[in-house]
Structure formats: C-alpha cells, structure tokens
C-alpha positions as CSV (number, residue, x, y, z in Angstrom):
1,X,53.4,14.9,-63.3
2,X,54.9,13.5,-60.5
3,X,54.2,12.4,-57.3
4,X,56.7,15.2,-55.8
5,X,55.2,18.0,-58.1
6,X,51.8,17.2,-57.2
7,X,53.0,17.9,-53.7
8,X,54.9,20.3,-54.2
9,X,51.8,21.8,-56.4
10,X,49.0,20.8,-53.3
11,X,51.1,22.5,-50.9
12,X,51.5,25.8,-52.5
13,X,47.8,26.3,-53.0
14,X,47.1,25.3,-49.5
15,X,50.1,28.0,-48.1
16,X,48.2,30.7,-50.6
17,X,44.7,29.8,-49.5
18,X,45.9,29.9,-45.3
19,X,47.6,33.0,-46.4
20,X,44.3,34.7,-48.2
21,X,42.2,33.5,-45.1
22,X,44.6,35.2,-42.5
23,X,44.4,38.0,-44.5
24,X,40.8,38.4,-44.9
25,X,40.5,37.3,-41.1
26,X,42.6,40.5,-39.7
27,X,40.8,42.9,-42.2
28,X,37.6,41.6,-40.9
29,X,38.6,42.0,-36.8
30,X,40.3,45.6,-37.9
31,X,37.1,46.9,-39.6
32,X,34.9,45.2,-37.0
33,X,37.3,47.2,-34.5
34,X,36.9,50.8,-36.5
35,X,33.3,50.3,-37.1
36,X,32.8,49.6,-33.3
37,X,34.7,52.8,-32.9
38,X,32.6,54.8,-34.9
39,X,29.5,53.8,-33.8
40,X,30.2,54.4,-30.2
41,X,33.7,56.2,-29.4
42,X,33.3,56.3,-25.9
43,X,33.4,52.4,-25.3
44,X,36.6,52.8,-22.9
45,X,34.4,54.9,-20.8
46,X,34.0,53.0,-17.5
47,X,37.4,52.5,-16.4
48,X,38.7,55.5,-18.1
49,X,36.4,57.7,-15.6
50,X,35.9,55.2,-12.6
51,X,35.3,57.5,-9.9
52,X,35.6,61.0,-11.2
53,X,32.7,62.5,-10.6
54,X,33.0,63.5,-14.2
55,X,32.5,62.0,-17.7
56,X,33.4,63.4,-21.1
57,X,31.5,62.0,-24.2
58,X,32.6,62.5,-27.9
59,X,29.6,62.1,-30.2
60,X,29.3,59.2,-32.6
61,X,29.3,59.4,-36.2
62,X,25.6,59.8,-36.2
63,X,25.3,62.9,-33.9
64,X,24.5,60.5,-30.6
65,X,26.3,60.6,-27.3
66,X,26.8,56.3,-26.7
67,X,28.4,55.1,-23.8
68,X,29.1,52.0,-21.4
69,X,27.2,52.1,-17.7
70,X,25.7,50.1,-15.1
71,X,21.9,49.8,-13.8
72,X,22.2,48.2,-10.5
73,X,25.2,46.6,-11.3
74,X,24.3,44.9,-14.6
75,X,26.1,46.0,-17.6
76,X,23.9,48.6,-20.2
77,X,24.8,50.9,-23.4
78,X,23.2,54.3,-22.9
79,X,21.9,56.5,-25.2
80,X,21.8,59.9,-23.3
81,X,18.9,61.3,-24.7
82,X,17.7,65.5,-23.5
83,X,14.2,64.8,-25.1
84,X,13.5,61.4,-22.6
85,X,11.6,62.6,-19.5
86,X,12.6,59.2,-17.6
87,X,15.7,56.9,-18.4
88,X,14.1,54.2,-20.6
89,X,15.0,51.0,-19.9
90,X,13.9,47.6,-22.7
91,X,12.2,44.9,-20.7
92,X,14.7,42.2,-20.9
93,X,17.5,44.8,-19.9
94,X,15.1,45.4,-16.9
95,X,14.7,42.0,-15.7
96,X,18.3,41.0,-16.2
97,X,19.0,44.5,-13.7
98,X,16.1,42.8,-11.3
99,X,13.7,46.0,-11.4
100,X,10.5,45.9,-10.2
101,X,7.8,46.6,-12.6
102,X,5.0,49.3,-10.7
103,X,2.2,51.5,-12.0
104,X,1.5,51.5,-15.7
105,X,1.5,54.6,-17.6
106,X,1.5,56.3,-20.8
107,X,4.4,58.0,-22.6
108,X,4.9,59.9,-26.0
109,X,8.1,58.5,-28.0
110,X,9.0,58.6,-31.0
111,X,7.3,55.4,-32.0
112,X,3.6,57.0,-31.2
113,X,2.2,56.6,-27.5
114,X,2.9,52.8,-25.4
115,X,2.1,52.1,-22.1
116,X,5.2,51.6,-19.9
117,X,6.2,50.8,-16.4
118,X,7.1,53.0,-13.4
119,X,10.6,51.8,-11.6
120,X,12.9,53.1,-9.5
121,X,16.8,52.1,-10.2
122,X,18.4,51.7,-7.4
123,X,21.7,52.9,-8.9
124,X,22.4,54.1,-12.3
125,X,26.4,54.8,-13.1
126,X,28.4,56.5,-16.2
127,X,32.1,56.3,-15.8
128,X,32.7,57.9,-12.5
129,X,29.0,59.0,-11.9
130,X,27.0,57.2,-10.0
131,X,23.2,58.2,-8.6
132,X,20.9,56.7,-6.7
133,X,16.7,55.9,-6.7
134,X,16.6,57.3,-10.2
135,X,13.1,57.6,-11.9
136,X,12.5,55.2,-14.7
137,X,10.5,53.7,-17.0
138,X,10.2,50.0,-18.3
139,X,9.4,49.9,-22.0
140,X,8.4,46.4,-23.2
141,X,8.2,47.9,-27.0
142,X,11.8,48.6,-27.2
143,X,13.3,46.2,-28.6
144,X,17.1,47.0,-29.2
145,X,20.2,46.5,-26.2
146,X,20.1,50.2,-25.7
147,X,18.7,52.2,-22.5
148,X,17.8,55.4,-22.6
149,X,19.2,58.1,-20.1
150,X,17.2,60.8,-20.0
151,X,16.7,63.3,-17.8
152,X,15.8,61.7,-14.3
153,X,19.2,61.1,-14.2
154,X,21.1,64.4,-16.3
155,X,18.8,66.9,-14.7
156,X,21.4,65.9,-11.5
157,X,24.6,67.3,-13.2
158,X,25.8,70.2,-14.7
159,X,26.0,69.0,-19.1
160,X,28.2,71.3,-21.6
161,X,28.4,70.6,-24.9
162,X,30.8,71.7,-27.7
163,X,32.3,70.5,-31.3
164,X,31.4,67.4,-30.9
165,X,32.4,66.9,-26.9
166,X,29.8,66.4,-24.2
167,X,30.7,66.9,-20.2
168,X,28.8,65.5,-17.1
169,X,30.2,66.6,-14.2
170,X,28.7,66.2,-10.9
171,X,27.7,69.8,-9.4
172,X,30.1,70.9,-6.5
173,X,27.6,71.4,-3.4
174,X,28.1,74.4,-1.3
C-alpha cells in the first residue's frame, strides 16, 4: 500500500468514527432530554406561571406531581405531597435557603419515625404562587435534592385534580 492509500484509508476511519460519536452524542442529549421530561413534566413551570396566582401540574410517569420552586429565594424541586403535615425540607437544601433550625420533634414518614427540625420559611413559591411564614420541617435523614410540600403550604389554596392534571390556584378573598 501506499503512502496516499494509507491516508486515504486513516482518514475515512477517522470521518466514520467522528461520525458514530456525533451520533451517539445527540442520542444521548435527546434521551437525557425525554427522560427529564418524563420524570418531571412540569420543569418549565416557573416562568411559564410567574405571577398567576395559579399553577397547573401534569403528573409524572410515576403518578407524582414534580415541579420547580423557590424557598426564600434558593432554587428547590418539590414533590407536592397531600400525606406531609409540614413541607419537608433535606438539611443541605435548608442551609443553602439560610433556615434557622428550632425545636426538635418527632415525625412519622415513610421511613419509620426521625426526629426533625421546626422552621419557618419565610417565603415558599410555585410558578405564580408565592406564601409567606410557611410551617416546615428540617429533615436531616433525607437525603435526596427533593423538598416536600405538604400541606402547610396547599392547605392555603383551592387543589383540583383530574386525568392526570393538578390545579393550585390561589382562593379569591371576599
């Protein structure tokens, strides 16, 4: 062979191996994309909603209501969650949000019964809802990115549910 052939040869492989690894590369960002999706379908939330007063949900592929939201500011995934008395907030979510740790107390989860931490949040927002001096709790035994919002914040708003859609809306004093 050649000099030229070998060359020729070298730089076909290397156009079919950039080729293969470009491909593989936008399969991997679309699936990372529609997985995303799936898992949580409402990640557009926030400035979908800002300032509505309401916020529709669509459920995930596992039956959960996910969404994007704020505790004083800082950045949180919710889990809206009927069956939490408090919103539940992990502790490194809490210290990065600068709450204040107060009394201790025990709680029943799903995990058994842990002691947790009485806070008050000084503003807890979904979409275009926002509340203020929300009950919480500070749970050092959850471990995962994802707060809890339970009912000391829902108990504020009028919630409907149907195939598959949640609504929050904001009840209209009067």
């Amino acid at each position: 062979m050649s000099a030229p052939d070998i060359s020729k040869m070298f730089s076909s492989k290397i156009v079919t191996i950039l080729f293969w690894l470009f491909l593989m590369g936008s399969l991997t960002l679309f699936f990372n994309g529609y997985i995303q999706q799936r898992d949580n379908p409402n990640q557009a939330l926030v400035a979908a909603n800002s300032g509505s007063g309401e916020v529709t949900l669509k459920r995930n592929r596992d039956g959960h209501y996910l969404a994007p939201g704020y505790i004083n500011g800082h950045p949180v995934n919710f889990l809206l969650d009927t069956g939490a008395t408090n919103v539940s907030i992990p502790a490194a979510i809490a210290e990065a949000a600068g709450l204040k740790k107060g009394t201790t107390s025990m709680v029943s989860t799903a995990n058994g019964v842990v002691p947790v931490f009485q806070t008050d949040v000084d503003t807890v927002r979904l979409g275009g809802i926002t509340l203020e001096h929300v009950d919480a709790s500070i749970n050092p035994h959850m471990s995962d990115g994802v707060v809890l919002l339970g009912m000391s914040f829902m108990k504020h708003l009028d919630i409907t549910q149907r195939n598959g859609v949640m609504t929050l809306r904001v009840p209209v004093s009067g």
